[in-house]
C-alpha positions as CSV (number, residue, x, y, z in Angstrom):
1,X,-37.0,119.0,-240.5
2,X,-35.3,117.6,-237.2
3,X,-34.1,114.0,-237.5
4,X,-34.0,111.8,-234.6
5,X,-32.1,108.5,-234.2
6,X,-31.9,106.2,-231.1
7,X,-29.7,103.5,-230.3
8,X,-28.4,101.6,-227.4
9,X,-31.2,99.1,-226.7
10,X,-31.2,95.4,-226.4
11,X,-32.0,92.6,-224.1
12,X,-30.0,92.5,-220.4
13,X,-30.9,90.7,-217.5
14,X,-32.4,92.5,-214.0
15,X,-30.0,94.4,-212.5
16,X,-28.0,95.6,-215.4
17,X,-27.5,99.1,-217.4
18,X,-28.0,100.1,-220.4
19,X,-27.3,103.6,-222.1
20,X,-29.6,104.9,-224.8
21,X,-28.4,107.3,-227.3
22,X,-30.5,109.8,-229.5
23,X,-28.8,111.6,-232.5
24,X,-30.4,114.5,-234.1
25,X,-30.1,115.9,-237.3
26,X,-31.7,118.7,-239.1
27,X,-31.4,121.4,-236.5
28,X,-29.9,122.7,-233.7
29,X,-30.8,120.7,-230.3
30,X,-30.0,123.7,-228.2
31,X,-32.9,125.0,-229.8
32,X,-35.1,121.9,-228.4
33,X,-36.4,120.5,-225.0
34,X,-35.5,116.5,-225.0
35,X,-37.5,113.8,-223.8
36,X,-37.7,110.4,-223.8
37,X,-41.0,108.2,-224.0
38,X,-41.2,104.4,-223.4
39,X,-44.2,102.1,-224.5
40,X,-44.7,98.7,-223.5
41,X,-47.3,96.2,-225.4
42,X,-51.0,96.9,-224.5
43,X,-49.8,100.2,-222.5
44,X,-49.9,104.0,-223.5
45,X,-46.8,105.7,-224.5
46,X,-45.4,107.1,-221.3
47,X,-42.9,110.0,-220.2
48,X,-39.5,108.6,-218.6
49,X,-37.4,111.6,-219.1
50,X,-37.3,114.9,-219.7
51,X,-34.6,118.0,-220.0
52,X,-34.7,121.2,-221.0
53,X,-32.6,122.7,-223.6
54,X,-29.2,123.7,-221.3
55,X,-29.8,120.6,-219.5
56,X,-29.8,122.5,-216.2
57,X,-33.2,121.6,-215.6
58,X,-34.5,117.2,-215.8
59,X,-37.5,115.6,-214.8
60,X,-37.7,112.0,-214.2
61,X,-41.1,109.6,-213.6
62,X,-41.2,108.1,-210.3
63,X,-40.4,104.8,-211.0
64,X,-37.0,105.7,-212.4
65,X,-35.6,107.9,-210.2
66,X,-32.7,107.1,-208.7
67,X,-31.8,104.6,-211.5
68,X,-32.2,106.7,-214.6
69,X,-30.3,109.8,-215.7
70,X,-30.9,112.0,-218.6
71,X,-28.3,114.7,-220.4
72,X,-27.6,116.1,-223.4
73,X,-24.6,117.2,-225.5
74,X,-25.6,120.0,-227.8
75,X,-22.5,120.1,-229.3
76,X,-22.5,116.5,-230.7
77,X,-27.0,117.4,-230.8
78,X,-27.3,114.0,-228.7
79,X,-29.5,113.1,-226.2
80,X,-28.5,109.9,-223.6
81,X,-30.6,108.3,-221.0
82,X,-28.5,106.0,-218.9
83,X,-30.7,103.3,-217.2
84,X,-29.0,101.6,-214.3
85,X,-30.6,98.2,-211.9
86,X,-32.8,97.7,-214.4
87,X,-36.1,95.8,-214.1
88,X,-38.4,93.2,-216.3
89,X,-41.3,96.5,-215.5
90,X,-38.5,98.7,-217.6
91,X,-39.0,96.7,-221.1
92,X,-40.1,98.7,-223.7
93,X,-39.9,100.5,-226.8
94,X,-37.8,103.5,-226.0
95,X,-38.6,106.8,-228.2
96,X,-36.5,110.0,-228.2
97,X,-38.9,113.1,-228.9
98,X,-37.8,117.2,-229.4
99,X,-40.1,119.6,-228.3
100,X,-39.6,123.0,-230.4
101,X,-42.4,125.2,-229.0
102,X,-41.5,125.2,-224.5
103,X,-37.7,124.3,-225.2
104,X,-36.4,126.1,-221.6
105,X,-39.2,123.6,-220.1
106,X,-40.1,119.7,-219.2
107,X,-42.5,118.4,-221.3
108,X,-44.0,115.6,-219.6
109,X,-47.0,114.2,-222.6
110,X,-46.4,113.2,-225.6
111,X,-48.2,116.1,-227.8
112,X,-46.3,118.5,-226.5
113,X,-43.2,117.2,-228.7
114,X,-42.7,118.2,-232.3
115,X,-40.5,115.1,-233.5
116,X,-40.0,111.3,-232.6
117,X,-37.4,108.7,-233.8
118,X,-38.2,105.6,-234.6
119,X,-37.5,103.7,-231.2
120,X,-35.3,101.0,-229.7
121,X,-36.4,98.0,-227.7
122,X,-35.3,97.3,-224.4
123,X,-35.8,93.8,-222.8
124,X,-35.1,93.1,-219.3
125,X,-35.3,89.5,-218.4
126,X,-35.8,88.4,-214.8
């Protein structure tokens, strides 16, 4: 049963970066695609990131491209997503999610992912 654990959040004002990390135990990430999900209060659970399991193909939402960057380390089975000029519209409960069945792929809703962590809040004050 893959284990997934993410870290990294906390409260930073506009402008600044943070770096997420997700650790996964329990299986071999190679074997997964990665994504990361955000949810904000009173919103759906939304797609930020995606990559597919040799990392040579990402897929990031509109509103972070150019500021966000996903990879991976399948050696050390962690996931990152490194969030950079930051903005108040970026706070939200960051989720990590493995996908088991498309793993060469970009899975861009939620069901298509087998696993979750827990989360990690990000807050971006103005």
């Amino acid at each position: 049963q893959m284990q997934l654990v993410e870290s990294g959040g906390g409260l930073v004002q506009a402008g600044g970066s943070l770096r997420l990390s997700c650790v996964a135990s329990g299986g071999t990430l190679s074997s997964y695609a990665m994504g990361w999900f955000r949810q904000a209060p009173g919103k759906e659970r939304e797609v930020v990131a995606a990559i597919g399991w040799t990392g040579s193909r990402v897929y990031l939402t509109d509103p972070v491209k150019g500021r966000f960057t996903i990879s991976r380390d399948n050696l050390k089975n962690m996931v990152f997503l490194q969030m950079n000029s930051l903005k108040p519209a970026d706070t939200a409960v960051y989720y990590c999610a493995a996908d088991a069945t498309t793993p060469w792929s970009t899975p861009r809703t939620a069901n298509e992912y087998d696993y979750w962590g827990q989360g990690t809040q990000v807050t971006v004050s103005s």
